[in-house]
DOVO-543076 format. One line per 2 residues: number of its first residue (from 0); for each residue x, y, z of N, C-alpha, C, CB. Coordinates in steps of 0.2 Angstrom, whole numbers, plus 2048, in hexadecimal, padded with zeros to 3 digits. Each point is the difference from the previous one (the first is absolute). Last residue first. Glycine has a CB too. Layout:
# residues N
NUM	X Y Z X Y Z X Y Z X Y Z  ...
# end
This chain:
# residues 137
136	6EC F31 AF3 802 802 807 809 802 7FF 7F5 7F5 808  7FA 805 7E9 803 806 7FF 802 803 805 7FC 800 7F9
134	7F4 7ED 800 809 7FC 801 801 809 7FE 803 7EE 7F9  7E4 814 803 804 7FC 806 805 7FF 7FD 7F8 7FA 806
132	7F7 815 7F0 804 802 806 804 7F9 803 7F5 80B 804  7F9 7F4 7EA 806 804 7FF 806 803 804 7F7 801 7FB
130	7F2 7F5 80F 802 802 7FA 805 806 7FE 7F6 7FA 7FF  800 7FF 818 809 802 7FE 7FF 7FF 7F8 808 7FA 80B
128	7E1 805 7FD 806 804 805 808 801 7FF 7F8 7FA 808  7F7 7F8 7E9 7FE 807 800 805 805 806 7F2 7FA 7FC
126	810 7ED 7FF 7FF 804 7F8 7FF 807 801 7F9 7F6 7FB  80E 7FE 817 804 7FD 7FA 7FE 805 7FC 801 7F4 802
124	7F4 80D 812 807 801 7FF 802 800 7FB 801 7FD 808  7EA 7F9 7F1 7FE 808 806 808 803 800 7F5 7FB 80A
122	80A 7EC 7F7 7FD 804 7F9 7FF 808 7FE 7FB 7F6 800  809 7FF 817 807 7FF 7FB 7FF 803 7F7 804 7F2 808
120	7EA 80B 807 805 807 803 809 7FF 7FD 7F6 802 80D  7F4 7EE 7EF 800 807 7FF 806 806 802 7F5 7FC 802
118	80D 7ED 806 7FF 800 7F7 800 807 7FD 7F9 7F7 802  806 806 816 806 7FF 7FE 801 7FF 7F8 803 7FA 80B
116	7E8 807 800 803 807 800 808 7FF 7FF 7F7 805 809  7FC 7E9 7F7 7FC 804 7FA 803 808 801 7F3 7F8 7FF
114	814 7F9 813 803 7FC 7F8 7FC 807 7F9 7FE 7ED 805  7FC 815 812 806 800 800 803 7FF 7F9 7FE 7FD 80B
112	7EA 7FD 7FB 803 809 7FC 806 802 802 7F5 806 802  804 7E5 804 7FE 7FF 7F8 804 806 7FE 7F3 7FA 7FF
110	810 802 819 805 7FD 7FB 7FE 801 7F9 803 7F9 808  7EA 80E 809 806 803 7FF 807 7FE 7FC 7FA 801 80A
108	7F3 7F2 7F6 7FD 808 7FF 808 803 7FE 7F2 801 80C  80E 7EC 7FF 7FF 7FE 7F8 7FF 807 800 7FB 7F3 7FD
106	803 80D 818 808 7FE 7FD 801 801 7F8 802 7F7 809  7E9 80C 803 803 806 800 809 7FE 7FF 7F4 805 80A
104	7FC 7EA 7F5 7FF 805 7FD 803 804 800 7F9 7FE 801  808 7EE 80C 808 802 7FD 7FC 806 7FA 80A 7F1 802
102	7E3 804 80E 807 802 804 808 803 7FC 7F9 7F7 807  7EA 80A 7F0 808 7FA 800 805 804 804 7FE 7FA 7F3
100	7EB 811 810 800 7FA 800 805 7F8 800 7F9 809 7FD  805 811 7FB 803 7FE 807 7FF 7F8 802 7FD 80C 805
98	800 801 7E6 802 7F7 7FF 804 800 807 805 7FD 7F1  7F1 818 808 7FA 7FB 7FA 804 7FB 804 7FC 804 7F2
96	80E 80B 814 7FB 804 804 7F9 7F9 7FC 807 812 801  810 7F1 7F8 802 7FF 806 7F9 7FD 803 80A 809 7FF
94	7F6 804 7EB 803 7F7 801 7FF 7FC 807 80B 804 7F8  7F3 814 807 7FA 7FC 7FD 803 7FA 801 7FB 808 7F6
92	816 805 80F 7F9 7FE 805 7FA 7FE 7FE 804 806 805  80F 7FB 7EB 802 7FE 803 7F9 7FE 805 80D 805 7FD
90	7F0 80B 7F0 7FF 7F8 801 803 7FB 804 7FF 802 7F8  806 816 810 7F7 7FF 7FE 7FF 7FA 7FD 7FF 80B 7FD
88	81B 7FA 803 7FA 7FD 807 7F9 800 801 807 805 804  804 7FD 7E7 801 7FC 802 7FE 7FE 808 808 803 7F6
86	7F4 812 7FE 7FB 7FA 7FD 803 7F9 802 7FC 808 7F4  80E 80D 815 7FA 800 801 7FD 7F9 7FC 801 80E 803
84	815 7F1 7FA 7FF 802 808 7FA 800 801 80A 806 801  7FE 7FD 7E8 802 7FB 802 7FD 7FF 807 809 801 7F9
82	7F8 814 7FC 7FC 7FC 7FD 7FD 7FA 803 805 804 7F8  80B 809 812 7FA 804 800 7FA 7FC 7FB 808 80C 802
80	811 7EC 7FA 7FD 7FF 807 7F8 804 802 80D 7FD 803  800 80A 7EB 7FE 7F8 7FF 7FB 7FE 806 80A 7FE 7FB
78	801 817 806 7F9 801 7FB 7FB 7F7 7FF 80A 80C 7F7  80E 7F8 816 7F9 800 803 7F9 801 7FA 806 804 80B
76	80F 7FA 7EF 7FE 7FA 802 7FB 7FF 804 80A 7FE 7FF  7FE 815 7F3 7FE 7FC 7FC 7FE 7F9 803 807 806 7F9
74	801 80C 815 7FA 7FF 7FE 800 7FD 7FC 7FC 808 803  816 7F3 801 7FE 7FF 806 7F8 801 7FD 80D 804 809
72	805 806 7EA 800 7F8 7FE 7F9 7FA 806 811 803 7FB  7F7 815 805 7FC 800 7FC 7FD 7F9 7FF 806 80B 7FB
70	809 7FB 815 7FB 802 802 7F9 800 7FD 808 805 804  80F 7F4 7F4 7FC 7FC 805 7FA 803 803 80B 7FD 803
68	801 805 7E8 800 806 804 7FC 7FA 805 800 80E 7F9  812 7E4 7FA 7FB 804 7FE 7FE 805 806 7FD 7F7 7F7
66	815 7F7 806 7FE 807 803 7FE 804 7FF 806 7FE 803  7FA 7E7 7FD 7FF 804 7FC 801 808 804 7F9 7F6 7FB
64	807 7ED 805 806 803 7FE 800 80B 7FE 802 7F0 7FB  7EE 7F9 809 801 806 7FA 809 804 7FF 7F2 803 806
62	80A 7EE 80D 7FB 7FD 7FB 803 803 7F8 7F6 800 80B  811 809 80B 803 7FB 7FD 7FD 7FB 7FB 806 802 809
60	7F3 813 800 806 801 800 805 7FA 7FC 7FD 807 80A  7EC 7FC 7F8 801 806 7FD 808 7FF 7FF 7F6 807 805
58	7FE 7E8 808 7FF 7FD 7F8 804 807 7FC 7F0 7F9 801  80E 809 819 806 7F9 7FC 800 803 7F9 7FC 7F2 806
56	7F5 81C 802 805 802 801 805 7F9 7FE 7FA 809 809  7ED 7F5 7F5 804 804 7FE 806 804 7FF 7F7 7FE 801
54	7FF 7F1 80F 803 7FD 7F9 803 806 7FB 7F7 7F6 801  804 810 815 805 7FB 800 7FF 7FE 7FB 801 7FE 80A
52	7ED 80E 7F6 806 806 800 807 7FB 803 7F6 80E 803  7F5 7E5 7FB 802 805 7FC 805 804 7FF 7F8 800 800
50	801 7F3 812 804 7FD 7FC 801 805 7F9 7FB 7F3 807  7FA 816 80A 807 7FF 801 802 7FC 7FC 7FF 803 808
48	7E9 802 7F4 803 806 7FF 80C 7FE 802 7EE 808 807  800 7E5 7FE 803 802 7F8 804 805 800 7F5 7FF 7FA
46	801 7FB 819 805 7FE 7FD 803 7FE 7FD 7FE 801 803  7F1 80C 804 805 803 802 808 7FB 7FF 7F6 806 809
44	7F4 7F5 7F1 803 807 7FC 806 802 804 7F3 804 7FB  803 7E7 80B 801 7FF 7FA 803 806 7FE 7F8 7FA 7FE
42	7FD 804 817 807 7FB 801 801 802 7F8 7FD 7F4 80A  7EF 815 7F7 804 805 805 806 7F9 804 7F4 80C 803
40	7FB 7EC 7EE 804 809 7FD 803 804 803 7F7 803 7FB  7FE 7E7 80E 805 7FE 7FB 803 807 7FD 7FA 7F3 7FD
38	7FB 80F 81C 7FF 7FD 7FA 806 7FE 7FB 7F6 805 802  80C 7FF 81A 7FF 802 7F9 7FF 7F9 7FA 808 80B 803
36	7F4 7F1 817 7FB 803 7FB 803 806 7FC 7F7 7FE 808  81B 7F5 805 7F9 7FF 801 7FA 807 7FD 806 7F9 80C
34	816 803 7F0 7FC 804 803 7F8 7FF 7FF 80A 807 800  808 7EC 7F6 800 7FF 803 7FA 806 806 80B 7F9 7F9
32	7FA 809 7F0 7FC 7FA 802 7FF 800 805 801 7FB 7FA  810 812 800 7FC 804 802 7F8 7FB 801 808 80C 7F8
30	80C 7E7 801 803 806 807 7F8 801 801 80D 808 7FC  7F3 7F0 7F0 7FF 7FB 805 803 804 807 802 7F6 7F8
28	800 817 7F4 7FD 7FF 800 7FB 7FB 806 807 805 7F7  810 801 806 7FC 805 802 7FA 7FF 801 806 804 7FB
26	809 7EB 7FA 802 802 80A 7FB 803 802 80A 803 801  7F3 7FC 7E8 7FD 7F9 804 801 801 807 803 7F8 7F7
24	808 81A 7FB 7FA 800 801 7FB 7FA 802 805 808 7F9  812 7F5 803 7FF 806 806 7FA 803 800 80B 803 7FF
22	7FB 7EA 7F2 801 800 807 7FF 806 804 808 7F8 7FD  7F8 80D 7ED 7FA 7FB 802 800 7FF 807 7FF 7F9 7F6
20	814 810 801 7F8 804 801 7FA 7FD 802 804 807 7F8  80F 7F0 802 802 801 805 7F9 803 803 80E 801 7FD
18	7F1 7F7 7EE 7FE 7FA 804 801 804 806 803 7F4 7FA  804 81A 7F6 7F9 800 803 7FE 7FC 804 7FD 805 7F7
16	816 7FA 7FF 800 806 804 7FA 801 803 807 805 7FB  7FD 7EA 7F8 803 7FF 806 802 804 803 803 7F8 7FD
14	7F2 80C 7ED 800 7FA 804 801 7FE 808 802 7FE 7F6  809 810 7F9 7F9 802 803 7FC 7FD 805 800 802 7F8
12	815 7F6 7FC 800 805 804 7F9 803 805 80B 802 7F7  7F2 7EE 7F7 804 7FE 805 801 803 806 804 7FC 7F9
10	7F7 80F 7F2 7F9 7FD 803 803 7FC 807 7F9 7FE 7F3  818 808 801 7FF 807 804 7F9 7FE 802 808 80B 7F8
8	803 7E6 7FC 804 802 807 7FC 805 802 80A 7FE 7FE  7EE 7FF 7EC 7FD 7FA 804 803 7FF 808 801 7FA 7F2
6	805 816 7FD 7FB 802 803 7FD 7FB 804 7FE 808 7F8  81C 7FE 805 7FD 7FC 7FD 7F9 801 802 809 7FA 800
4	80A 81A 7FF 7FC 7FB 804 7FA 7FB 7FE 804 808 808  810 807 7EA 7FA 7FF 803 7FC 7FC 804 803 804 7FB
2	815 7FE 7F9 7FE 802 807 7FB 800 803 807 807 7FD  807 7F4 7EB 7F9 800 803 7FE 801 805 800 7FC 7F9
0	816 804 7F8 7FC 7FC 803 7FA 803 804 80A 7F8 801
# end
């Protein structure tokens, strides 16, 4: 029989590792709101950077299932993110900076690139960070 973890569970699995992630970057995010004259790049990146290294850690261990070289598996996640991070915040404050005008911009803004980075980075893990490497825990 066949042992291999269903890929449709394991999108699942992803899923609800990252929703966690989401939450902890929404906290973050709205937290650092709080502090009178920052902008949207400086609530955003800092609340990426931690939701990151908390999704990357669930998803590695129980997502994937994977004990691949972590260290190695990690820059594969920042290489992403180096991509990710600068052209997402740059269109983020543009975004921000064109539609101050609508009071929930900087929401919509924000939740769109939640979702388009939960797309991306399951495609990304999956195909390129643990390829070959997961259920060898």
């Amino acid at each position: 029989m066949d042992k291999k973890p269903n890929e449709f569970i394991r999108f699942i699995k992803f899923g609800l590792f990252s929703a966690s992630a989401g939450l902890v970057e929404t906290a973050l995010f709205y937290l650092l709101g709080l502090f009178p004259g920052i902008n949207y790049w400086l609530c955003y990146m800092p609340a990426l950077i931690v939701s990151v290294i908390w999704n990357f850690t669930l998803n590695r261990r129980f997502t994937f299932n994977s004990s691949s070289n972590v260290p190695r598996a990690m820059f594969k996640t920042f290489a992403f993110y180096a991509v990710f991070i600068p052209v997402s915040t740059v269109l983020g404050e543009k975004l921000a900076a064109a539609y101050k005008a609508y009071p929930a911009a900087d929401d919509i803004i924000f939740f769109t690139t939640l979702i388009i980075n939960f797309v991306l980075e399951f495609l990304y893990q999956r195909l390129y960070v643990f390829r070959g490497q997961t259920d060898n825990r």
